[in-house]
N, C-alpha and C positions, 0 to 999 in steps of 0.2 A: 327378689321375691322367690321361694323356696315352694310354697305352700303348704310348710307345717308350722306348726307351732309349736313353739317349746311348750316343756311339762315342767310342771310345777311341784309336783310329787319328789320328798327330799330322797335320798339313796343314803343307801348304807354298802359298807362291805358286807356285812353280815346280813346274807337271805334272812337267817329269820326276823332283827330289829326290821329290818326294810318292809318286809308282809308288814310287822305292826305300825310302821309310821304309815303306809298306806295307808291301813284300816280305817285309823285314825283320821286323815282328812277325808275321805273317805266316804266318811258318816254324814258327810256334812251337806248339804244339797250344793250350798255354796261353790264348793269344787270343783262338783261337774258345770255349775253353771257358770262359771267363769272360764271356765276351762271352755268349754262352748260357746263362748262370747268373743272370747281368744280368736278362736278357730275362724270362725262366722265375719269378725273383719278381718282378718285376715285373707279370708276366699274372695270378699270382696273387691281385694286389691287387683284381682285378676281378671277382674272387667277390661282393665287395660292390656291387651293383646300385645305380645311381643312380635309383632313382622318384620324383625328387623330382617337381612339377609342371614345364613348361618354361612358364616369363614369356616367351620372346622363341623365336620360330623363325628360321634362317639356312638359307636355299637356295641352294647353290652346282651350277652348273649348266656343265659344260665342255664344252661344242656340238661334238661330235665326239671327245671326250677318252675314247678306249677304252684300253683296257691298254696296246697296244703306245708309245701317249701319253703314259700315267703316266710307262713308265718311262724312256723318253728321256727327258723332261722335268725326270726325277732325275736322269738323267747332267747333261745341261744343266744343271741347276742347279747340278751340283757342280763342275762344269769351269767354270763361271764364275767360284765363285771359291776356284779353283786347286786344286780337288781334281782327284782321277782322276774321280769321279763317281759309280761305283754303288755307293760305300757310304753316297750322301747319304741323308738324309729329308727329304722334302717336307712341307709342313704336312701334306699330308691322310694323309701315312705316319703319324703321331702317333696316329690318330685311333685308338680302342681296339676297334671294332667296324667289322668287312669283310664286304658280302654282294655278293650279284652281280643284277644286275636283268635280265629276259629284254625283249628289247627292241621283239620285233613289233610292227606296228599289226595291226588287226584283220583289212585286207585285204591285209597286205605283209609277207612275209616280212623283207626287209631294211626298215625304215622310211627315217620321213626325219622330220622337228623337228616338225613341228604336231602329228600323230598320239600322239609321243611326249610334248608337252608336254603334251599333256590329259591323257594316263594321270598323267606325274607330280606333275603342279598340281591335277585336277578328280578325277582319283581313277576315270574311267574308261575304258577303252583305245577305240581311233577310229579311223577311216580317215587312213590319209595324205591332207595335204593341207590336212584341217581343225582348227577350233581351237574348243575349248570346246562342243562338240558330240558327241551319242554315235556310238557307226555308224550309226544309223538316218538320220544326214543321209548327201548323198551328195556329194560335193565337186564344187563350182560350180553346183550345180543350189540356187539360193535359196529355192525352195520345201521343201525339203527342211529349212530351218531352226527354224520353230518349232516346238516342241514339245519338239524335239530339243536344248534347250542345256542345258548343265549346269553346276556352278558351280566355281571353286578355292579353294583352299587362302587363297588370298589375301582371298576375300569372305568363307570362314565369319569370321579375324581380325577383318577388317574389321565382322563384324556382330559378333562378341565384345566390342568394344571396343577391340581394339590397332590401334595405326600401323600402318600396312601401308606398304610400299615396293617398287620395282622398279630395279635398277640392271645396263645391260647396255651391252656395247660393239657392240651391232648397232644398230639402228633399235628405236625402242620400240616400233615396231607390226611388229617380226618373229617370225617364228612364237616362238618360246619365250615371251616377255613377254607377245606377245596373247591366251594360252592362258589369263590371270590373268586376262583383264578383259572378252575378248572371246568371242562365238558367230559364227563366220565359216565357210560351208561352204569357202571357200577364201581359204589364206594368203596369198594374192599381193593381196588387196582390200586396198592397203593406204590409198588414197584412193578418193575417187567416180571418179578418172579412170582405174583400171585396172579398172575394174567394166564389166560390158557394159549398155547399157542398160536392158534387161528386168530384170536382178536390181535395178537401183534402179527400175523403177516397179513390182515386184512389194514393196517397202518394207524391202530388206536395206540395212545401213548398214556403210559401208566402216570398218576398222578404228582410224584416226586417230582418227574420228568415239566410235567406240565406247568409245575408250581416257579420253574426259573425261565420254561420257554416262552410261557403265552406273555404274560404280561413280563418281561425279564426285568424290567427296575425296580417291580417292588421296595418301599423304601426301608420301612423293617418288616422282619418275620418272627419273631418268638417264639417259641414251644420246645417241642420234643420232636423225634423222628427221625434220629441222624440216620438208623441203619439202614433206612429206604434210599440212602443218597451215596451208598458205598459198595464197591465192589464187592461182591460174594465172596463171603469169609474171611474179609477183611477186618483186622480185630479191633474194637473198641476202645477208645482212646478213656473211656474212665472205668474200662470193666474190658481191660487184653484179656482173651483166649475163654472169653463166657461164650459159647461160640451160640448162643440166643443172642446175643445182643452182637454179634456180625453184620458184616453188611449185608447186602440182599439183592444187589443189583445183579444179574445176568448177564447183560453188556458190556459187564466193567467199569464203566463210568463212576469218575468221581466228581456229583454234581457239587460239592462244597469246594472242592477243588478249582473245579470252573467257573464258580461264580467268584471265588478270591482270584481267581486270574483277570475276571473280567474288570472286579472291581477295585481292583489295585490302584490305581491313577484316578479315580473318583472318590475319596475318602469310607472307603469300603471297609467296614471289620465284620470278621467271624469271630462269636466266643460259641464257647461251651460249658462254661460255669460260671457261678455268682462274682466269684472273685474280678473275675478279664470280663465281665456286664457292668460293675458297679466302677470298674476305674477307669470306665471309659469318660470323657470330656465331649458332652453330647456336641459340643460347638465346631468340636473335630470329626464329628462325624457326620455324613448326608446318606451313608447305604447301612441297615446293619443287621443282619444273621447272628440269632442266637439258636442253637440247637444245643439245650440240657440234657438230654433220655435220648435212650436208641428207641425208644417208646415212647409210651403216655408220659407226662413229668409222674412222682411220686405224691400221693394225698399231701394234703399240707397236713396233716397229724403226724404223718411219718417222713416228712422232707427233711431233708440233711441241709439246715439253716445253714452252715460254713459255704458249701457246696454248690446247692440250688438256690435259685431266684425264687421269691412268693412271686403272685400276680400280681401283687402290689407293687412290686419293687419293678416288675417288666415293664409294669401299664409308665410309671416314672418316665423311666430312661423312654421307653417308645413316644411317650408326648414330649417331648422336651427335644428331641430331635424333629420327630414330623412338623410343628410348630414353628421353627424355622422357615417354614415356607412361606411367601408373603402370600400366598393364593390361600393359605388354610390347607386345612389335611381330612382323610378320614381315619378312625381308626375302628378293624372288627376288635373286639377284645370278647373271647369265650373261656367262661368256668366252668369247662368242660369236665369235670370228673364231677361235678356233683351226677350228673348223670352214671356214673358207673358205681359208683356206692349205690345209690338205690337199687342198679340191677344187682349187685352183688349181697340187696340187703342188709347195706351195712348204712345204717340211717345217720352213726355218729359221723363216718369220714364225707358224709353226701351232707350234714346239715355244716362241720367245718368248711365246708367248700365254700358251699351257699356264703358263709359271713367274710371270708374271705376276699370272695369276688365284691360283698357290699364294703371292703376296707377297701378292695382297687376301684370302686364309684366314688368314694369319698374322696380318693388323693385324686382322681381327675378333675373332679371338680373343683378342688385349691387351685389346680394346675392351669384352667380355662375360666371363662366369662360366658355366666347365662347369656350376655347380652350379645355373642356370638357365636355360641357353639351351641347347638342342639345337641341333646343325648337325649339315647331311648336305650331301657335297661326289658328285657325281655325274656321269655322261655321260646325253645322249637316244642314242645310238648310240655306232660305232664308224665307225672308215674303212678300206679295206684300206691301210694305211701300216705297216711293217714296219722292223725293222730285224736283219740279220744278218752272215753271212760270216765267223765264225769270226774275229771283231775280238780284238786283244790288251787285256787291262785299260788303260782312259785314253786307249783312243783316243779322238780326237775323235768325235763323235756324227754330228758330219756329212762326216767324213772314207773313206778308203777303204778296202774290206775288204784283210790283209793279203796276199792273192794274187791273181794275174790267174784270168781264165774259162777252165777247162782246153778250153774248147770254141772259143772265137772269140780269146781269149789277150790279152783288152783287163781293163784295171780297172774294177772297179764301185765305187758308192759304198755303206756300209754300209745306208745307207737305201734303201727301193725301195717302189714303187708297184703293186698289183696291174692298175691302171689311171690314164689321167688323161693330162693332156696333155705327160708327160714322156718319153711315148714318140716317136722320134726313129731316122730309118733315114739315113744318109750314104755315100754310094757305094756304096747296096745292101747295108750291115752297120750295126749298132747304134754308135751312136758312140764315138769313145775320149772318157770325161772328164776323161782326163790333158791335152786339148787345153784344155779350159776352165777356168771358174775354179765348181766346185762347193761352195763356199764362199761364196758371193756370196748377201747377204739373197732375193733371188728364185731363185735357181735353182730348176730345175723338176726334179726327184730321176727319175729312169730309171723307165717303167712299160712292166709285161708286153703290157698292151692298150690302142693309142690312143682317147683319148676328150675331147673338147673338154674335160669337167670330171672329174675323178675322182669314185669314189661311195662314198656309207656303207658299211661292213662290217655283216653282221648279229648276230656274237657277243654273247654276256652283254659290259655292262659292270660296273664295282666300284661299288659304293655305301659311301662311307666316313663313319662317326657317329661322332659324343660327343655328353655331357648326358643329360639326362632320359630315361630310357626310347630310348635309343642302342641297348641288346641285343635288342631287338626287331627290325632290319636283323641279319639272320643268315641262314644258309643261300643258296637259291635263293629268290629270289620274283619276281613281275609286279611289272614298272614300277609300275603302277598301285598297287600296296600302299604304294606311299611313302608320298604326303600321309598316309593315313589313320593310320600310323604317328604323323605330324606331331600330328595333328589331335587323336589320343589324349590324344599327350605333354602337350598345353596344354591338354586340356578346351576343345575348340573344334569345331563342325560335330557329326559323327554321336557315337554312344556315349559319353555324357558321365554316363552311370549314377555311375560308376568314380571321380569326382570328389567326389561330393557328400558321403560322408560323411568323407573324408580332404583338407582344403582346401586343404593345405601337399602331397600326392602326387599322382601321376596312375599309383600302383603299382598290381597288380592282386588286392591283400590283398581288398576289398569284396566281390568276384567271388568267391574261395576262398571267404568269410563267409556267403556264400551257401548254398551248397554246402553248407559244414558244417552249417549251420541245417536244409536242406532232413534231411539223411542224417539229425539229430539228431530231428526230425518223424517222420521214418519207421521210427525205432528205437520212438519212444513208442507207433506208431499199431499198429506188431507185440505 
């Protein structure tokens, strides 16, 4: 059980035949009512409750993927290929169970990633800024850190027994990821060289650093970030003598180095590109470190297919090894750059992300069983990025609303920005985009208020489940209720009562048995 329903609506290559076979059934009341009838037993099926226990957890995490993201990213998908688009489903549309997560940090109304990745990794909400820490730290003030860390979602597995793993398209030591492994009162520590000196002789350790000590087996890492793991000026093994993409350590330390020294005699591999990822023999592997970018990996519009790994191709090889484990695995997985196309207002390479990360939900899910593995596909926030103007069915997603501005009598694009650097004045009025090419993988989408980088939105986002104890995500809740949700589903970390006398559930029949017991006590003692 999935909880969607197939659509019925035939497809065409060609957008325009496709709008008219639409139309056409369309018209018919019939369509929708059967389509609705579809639907209607289908949601029925879901009276039956899945409790089974969850063997394996899947954390999908879209860096900025709020509603207005979801659903372009359905158009998009569907216009790619050759639908009109909003009658696609996205993997995460599938998913049988929708809640909406409230997204503050402690001290911010609109957040921003670290604050948020603690709530949803460590299970407690936090100041922006920091990671794996409660609010009682104070961001960049290092002394404010011990006492104060806390742990995720990632270390209870980890201390359970299961593979644990991390696969993201940012930097491994970017706030979402670091939030699994690290106590950092600020995200931007991502070596000794962006640290000020006082926090390192007060003995706080930069994030790189913390990503092989705290937990040191991690069992894979994915992403980007080699240059934080390398001696200062140390040249780059896919881009010698860019002395940007050097190394950055102060110490000297070569953590890639030490961790292939540690992990040499435990079937340990390091790659650095698509090629030495894809011919690896997952059966031969139990440790494995991938670092693509001395940075963020590159958008998937502009990735070098020979070269680099999609998310798709990481999420592969990282389940196929963690699953090995007969205890089950977690894994974080973040599509993390849809988040930097929005700040950069560039809506095409933030909406290719978005679909990309729903092609790596897809192959996870070939890859596992509803009936053991729980996934929740989610955002840390939102961005003010919109789309409207009273578009006709099939328009392009990145195309233009169908009237001009009854006020300035220029076109606009369906897409708009509340903010962000796409605001743009010429000759003392707002530009015409009929003059450019709006279309173009970077354009920068028309915003209300100039701003070097556009910013998060603060609305609820969706939190979308299947698996084990999936109807537990329901209603409204705090960020922060996720993991523990997680945490339940596997009998891992807190409240693990609920486990013990049902081996094969993590339902909540025990708890009821309780109850009754107690009520049945109280009858005797009257």
């Amino acid at each position: 059980q999935t909880g969607a329903e197939s659509i019925a609506p035939l497809q065409s290559k060609s957008n325009h035949t496709c709008l008219l076979r639409y139309t056409e059934q369309e018209k018919d009341p019939k369509f929708w009512n059967t389509w609705a009838q579809r639907t209607l037993k289908n949601a029925l099926t879901l009276q039956n409750l899945n409790k089974n226990k969850a063997k394996n957890l899947i954390f999908f995490l879209g860096d900025g993927m709020g509603v207005p993201t979801v659903t372009a990213a359905r158009i998009l998908k569907g216009q790619l290929n050759g639908q009109s688009g909003e009658e696609t489903l996205l993997e995460m549309d599938k998913f049988p169970f929708v809640s909406l997560a409230k997204t503050y940090n402690t001290n911010a109304q609109v957040p921003d990633s670290a604050g948020t990745a603690t709530a949803f990794l460590c299970g407690v909400k936090a100041n922006e800024g920091t990671v794996g820490v409660s609010a009682a730290a104070v961001r960049s003030q290092c002394n404010t850190t011990e006492g104060n860390e806390v742990t995720s979602i990632l270390r209870w597995a980890k201390d359970a027994g299961k593979a644990v793993g991390i696969v993201t398209t940012t930097r491994v030591n970017h706030a979402t990821p670091s939030a699994a492994y690290a106590h950092s009162v600020d995200r931007e520590w991502y070596s000794d060289s962006e640290m000020p000196a006082e926090a390192l002789q007060a003995g706080c350790k930069d994030i790189a650093r913390q990503l092989f000590e705290n937990i040191p087996n991690i069992d894979v890492v994915l992403g980007g970030g080699r240059k934080y793991m390398f001696p200062k000026n140390k040249s780059d093994v896919e881009y010698p003598n860019v002395l940007k993409h050097s190394g950055t350590r102060k110490d000297g330390r070569n953590l890639v180095q030490e961790w292939t020294d540690r992990m040499k005699d435990k079937k340990g591999h390091y790659v650095w590109n698509k090629k030495q990822l894809l011919s690896l023999n997952p059966n031969n592997v139990d440790y494995l470190l991938g670092l693509f970018e001395p940075g963020d990996l590159t958008y998937d519009l502009e990735r070098n297919t020979d070269n680099d790994p999609s998310l798709t191709e990481m999420v592969e090889v990282a389940i196929k090894i963690l699953r090995k484990n007969p205890s089950g695995f977690y894994l974080l997985v973040e599509g993390g750059r849809i988040d930097h196309g929005h700040h950069e207002g560039k809506a095409k390479q933030a909406l290719h992300e978005a679909v990309e990360m729903d092609r790596a939900i897809g192959r996870a899910g070939l890859l596992t069983s509803i009936h053991d593995t729980l996934t929740i596909v989610t955002a840390d926030h939102s961005h003010v990025f919109n789309f409207g103007g009273y578009t006709v069915r099939g328009n392009t997603i990145f195309g233009l609303a169908p009237r001009v501005s009854d006020i300035d009598q220029k076109p606009f694009t369906s897409i708009l920005y509340g903010n962000g650097p796409g605001y743009k004045i010429v000759n003392g009025a707002r530009e015409n985009v009929s003059t450019i090419d709006y279309q173009e993988n970077n354009y920068q989408a028309q915003a209300a208020v100039p701003l070097s980088m556009e910013t998060h939105g603060g609305e609820d986002v969706a939190v979308f489940a299947k698996g084990p104890l999936a109807h537990l995500l329901h209603g409204v809740h705090e960020q922060n209720y996720i993991p523990h949700v997680m945490a339940y589903a596997a009998c891992i970390g807190q409240n693990r009562e609920h486990c013990l006398a049902h081996s094969g559930t993590a339902g909540l029949r025990p708890v009821f048995s309780s109850i009754a017991a107690i009520l049945t006590a109280t009858r005797l003692l009257c």
